[in-house]
Biopython code that builds the backbone (N, CA, C, O; Angstrom):
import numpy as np
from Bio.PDB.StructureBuilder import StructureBuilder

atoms = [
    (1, "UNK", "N", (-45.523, 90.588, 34.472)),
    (1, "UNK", "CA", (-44.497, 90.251, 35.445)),
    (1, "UNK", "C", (-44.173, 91.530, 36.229)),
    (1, "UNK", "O", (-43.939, 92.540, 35.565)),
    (2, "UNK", "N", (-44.126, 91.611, 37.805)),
    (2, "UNK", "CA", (-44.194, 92.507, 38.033)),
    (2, "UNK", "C", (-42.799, 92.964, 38.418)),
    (2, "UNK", "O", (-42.013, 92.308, 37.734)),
    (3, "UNK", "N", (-42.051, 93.923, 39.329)),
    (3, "UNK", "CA", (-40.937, 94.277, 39.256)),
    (3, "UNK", "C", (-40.546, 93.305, 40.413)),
    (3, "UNK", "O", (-39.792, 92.472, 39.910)),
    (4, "UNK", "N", (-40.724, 93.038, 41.752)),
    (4, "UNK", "CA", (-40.525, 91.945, 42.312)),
    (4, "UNK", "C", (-39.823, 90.471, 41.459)),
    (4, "UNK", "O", (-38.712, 89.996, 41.694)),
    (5, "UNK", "N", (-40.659, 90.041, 40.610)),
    (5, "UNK", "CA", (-40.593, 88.980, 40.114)),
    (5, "UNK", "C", (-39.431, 89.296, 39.541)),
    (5, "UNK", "O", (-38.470, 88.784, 40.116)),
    (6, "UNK", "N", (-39.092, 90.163, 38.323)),
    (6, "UNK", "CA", (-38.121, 90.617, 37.805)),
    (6, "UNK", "C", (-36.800, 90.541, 38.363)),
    (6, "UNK", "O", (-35.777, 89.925, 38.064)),
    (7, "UNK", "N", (-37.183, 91.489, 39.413)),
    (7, "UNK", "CA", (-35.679, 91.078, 40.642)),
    (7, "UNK", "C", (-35.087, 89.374, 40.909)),
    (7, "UNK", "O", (-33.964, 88.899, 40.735)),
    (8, "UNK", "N", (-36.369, 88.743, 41.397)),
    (8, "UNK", "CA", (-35.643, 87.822, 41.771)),
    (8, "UNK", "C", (-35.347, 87.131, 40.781)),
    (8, "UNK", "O", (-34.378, 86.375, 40.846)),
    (9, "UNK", "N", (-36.418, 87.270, 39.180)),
    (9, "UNK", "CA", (-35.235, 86.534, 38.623)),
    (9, "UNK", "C", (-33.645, 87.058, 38.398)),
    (9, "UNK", "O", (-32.696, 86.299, 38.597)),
    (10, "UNK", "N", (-33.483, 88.431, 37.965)),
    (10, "UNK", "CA", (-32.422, 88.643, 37.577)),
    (10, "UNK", "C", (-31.086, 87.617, 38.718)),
    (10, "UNK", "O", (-30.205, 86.857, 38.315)),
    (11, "UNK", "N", (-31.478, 88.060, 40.376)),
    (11, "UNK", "CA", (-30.855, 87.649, 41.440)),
    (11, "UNK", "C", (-31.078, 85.780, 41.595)),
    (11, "UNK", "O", (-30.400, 85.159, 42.414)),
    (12, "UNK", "N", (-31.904, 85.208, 40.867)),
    (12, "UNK", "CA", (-31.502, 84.356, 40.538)),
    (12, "UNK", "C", (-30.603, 83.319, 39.382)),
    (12, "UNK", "O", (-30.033, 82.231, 39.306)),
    (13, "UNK", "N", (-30.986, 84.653, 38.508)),
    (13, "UNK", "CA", (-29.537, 84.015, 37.413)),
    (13, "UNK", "C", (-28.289, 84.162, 37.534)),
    (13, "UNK", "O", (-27.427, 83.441, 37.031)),
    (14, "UNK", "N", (-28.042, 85.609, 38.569)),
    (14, "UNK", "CA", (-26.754, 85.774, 39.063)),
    (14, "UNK", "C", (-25.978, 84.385, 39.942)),
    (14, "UNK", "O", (-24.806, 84.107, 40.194)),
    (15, "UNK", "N", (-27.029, 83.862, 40.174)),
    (15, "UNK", "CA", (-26.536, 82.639, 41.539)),
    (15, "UNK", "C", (-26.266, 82.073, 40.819)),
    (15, "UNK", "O", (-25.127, 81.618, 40.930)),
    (16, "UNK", "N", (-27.244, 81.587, 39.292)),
    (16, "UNK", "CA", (-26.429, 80.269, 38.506)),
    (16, "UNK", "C", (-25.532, 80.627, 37.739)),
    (16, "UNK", "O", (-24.883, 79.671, 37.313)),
    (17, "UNK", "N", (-25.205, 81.631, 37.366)),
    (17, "UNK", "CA", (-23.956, 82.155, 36.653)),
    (17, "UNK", "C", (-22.492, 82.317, 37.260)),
    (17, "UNK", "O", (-21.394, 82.264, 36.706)),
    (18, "UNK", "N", (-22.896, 82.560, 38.756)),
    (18, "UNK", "CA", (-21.828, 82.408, 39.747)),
    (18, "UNK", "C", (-21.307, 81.149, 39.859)),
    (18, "UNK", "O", (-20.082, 81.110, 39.972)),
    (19, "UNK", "N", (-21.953, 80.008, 39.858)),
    (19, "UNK", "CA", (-22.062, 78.809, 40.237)),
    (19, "UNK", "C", (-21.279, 78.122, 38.843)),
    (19, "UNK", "O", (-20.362, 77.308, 38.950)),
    (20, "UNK", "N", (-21.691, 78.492, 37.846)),
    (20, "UNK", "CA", (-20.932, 78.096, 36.335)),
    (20, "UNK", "C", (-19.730, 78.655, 36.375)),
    (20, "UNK", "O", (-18.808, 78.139, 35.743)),
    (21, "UNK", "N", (-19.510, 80.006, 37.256)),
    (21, "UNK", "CA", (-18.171, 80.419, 36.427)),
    (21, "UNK", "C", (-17.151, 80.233, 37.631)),
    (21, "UNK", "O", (-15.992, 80.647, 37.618)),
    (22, "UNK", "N", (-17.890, 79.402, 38.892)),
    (22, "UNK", "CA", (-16.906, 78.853, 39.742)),
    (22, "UNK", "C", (-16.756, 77.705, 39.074)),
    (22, "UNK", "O", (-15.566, 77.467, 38.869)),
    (23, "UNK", "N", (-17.619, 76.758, 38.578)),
    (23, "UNK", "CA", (-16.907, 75.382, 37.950)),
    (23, "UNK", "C", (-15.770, 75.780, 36.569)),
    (23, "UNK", "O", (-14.720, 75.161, 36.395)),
    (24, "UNK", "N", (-16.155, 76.714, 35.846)),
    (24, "UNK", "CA", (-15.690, 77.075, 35.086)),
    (24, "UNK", "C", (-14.001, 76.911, 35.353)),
    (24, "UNK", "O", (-13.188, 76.263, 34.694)),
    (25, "UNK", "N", (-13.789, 77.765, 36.597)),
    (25, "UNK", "CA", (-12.400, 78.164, 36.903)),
    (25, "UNK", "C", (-11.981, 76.844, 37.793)),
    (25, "UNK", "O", (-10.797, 77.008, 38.085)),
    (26, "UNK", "N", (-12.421, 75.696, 38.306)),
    (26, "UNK", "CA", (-11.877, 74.588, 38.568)),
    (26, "UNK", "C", (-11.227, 73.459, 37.448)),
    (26, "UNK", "O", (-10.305, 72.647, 37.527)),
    (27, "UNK", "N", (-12.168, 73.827, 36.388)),
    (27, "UNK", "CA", (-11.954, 73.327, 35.104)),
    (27, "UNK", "C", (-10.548, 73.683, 34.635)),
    (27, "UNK", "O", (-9.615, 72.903, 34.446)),
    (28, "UNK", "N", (-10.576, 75.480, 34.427)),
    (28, "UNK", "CA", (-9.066, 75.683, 34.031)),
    (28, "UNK", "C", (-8.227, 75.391, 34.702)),
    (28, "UNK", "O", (-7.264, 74.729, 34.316)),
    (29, "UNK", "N", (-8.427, 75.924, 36.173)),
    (29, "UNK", "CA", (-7.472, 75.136, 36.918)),
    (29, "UNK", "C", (-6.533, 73.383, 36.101)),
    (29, "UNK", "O", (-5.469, 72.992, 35.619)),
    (30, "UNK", "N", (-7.928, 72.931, 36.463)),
    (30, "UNK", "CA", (-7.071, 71.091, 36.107)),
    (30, "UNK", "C", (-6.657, 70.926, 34.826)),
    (30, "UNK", "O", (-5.994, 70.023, 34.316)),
    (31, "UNK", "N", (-7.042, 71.726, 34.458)),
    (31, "UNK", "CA", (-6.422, 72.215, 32.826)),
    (31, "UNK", "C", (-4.733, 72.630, 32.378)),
    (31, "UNK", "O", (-3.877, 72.348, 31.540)),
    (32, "UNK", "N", (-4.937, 73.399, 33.448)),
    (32, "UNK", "CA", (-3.388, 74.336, 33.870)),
    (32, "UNK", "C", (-2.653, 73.240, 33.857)),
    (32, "UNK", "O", (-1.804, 72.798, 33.084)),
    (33, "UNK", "N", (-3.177, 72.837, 34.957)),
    (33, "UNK", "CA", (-2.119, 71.683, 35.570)),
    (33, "UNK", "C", (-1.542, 70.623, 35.066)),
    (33, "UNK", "O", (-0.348, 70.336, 35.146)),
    (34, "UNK", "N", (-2.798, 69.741, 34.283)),
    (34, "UNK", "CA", (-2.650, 68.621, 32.709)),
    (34, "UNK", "C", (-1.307, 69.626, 32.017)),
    (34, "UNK", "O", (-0.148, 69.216, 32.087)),
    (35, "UNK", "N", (-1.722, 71.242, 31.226)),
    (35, "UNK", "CA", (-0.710, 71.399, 30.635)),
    (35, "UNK", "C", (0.697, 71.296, 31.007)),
    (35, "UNK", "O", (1.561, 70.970, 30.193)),
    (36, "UNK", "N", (0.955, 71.593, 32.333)),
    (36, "UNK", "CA", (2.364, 71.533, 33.161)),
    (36, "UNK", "C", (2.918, 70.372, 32.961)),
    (36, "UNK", "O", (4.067, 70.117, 32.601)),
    (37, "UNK", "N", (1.780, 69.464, 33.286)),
    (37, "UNK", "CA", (2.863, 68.242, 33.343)),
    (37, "UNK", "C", (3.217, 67.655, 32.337)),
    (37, "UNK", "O", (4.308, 67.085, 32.350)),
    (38, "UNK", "N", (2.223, 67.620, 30.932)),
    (38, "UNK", "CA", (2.751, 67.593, 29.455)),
    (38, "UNK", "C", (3.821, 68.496, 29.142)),
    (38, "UNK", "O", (4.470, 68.144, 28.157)),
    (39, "UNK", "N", (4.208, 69.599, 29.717)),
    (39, "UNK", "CA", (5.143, 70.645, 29.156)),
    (39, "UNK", "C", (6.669, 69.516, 29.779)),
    (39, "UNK", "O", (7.694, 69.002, 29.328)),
    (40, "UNK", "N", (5.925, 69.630, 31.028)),
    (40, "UNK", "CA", (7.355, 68.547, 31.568)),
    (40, "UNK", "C", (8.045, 67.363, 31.054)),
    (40, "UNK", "O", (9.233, 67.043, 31.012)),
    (41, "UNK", "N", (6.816, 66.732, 30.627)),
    (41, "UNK", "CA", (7.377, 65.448, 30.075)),
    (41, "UNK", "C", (8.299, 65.477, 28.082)),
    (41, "UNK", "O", (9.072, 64.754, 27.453)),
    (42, "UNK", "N", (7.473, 66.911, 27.830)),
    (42, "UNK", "CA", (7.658, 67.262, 27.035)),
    (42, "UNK", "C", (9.312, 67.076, 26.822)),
    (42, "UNK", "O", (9.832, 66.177, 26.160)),
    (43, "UNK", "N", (10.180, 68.404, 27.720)),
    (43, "UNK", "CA", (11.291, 68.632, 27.965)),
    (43, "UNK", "C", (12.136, 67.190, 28.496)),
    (43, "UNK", "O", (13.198, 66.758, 28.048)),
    (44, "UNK", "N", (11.459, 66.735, 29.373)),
    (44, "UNK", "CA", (12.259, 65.135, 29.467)),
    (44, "UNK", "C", (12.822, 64.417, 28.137)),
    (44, "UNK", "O", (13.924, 64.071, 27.711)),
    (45, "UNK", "N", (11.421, 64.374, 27.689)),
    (45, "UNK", "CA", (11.907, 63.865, 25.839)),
    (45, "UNK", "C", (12.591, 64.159, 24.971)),
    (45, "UNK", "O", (13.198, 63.359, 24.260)),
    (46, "UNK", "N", (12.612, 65.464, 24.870)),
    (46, "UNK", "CA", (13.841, 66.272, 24.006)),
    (46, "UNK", "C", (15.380, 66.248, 24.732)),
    (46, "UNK", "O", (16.376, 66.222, 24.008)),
    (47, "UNK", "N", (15.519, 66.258, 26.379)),
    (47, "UNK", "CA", (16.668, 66.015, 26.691)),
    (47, "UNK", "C", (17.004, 65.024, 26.627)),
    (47, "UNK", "O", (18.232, 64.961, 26.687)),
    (48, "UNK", "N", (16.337, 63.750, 26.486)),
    (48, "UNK", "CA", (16.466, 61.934, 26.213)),
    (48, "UNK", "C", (17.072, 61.978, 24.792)),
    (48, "UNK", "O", (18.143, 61.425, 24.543)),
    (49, "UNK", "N", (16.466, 62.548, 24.013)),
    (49, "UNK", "CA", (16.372, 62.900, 22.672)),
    (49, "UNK", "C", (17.944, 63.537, 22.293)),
    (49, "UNK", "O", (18.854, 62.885, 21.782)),
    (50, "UNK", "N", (17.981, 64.587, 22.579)),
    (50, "UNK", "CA", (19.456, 65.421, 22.535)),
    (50, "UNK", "C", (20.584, 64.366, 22.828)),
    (50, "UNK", "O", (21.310, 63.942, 21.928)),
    (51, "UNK", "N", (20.697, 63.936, 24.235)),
    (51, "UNK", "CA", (21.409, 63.467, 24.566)),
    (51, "UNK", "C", (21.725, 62.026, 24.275)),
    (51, "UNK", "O", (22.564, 61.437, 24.957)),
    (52, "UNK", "N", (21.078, 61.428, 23.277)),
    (52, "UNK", "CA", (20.846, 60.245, 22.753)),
    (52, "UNK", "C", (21.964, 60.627, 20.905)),
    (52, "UNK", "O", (22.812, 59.886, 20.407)),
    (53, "UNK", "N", (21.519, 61.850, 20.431)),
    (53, "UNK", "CA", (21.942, 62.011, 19.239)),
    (53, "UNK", "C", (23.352, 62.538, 20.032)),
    (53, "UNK", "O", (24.221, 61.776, 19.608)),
    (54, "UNK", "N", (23.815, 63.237, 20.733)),
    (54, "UNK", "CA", (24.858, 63.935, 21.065)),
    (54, "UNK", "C", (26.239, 62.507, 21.517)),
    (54, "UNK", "O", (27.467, 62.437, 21.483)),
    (55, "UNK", "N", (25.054, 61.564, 21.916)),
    (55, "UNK", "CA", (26.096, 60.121, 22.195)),
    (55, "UNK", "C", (26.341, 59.639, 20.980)),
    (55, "UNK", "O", (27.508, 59.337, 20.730)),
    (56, "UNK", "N", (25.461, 59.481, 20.099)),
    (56, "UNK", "CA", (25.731, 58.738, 19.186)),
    (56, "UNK", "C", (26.455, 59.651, 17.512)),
    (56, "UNK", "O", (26.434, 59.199, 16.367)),
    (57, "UNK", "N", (27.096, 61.184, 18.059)),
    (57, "UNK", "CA", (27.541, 61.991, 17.041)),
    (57, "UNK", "C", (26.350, 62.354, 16.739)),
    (57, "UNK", "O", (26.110, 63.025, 17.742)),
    (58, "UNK", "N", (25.592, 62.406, 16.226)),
    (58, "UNK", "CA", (24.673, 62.786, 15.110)),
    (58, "UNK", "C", (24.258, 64.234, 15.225)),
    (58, "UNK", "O", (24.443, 65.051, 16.127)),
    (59, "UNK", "N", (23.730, 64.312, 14.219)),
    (59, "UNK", "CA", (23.382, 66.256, 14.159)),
    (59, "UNK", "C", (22.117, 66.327, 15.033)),
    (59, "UNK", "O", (21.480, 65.363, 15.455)),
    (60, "UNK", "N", (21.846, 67.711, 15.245)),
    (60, "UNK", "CA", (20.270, 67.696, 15.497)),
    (60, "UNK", "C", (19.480, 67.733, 14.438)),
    (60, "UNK", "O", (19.812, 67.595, 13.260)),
    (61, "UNK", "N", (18.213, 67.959, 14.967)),
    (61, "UNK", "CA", (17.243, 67.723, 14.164)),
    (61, "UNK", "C", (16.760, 69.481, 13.634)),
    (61, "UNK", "O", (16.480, 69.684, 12.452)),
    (62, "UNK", "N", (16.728, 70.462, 14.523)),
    (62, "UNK", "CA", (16.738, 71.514, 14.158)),
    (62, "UNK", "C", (17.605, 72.626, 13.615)),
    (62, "UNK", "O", (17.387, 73.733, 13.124)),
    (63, "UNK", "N", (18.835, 71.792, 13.936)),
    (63, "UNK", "CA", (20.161, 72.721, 13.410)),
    (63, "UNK", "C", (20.798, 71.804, 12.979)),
    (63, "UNK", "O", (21.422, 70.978, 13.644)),
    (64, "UNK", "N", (20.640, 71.904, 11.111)),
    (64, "UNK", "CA", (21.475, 70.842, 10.600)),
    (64, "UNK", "C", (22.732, 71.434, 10.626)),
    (64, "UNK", "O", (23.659, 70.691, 10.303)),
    (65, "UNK", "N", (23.040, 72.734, 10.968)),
    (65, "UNK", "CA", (24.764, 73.299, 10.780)),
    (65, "UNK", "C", (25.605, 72.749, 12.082)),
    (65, "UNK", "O", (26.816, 72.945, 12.175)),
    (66, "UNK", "N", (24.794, 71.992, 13.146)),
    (66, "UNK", "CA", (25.501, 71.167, 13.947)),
    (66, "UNK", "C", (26.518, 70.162, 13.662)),
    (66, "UNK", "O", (27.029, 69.522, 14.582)),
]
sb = StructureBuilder()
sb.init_structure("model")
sb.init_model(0)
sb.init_chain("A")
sb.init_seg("    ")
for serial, (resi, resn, name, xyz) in enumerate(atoms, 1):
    if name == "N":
        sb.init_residue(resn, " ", resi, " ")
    sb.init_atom(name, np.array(xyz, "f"), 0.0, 1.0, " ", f" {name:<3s}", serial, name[0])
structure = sb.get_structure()
């Protein structure tokens, strides 16, 4: 294999490695984003939650000295 050849492969694995680690980062991206909105709904639930035991007296669930 001569040094030519060599080159272009190396300069061609760079292209597909570029190409993976742009999908790569679209991936985390929508990833990010899935987590956000689970974090959100997350906090919805616990304030549904709180404010459900806080109507009805009851203690919490993490601070029984409530």
């Amino acid at each position: 294999m001569g040094v030519t050849e060599k080159m272009w492969d190396a300069v061609a694995r760079v292209i597909r490695m570029d190409d993976k680690v742009e999908r790569l980062a679209g991936t985390v991206k929508e990833q990010q984003i899935r987590i956000e909105n689970l974090t959100e709904r997350v906090i919805r639930l616990e304030t549904v939650l709180e404010l459900t035991l806080a109507a009805q007296g009851l203690k919490r669930i993490d601070n029984p000295d409530r």
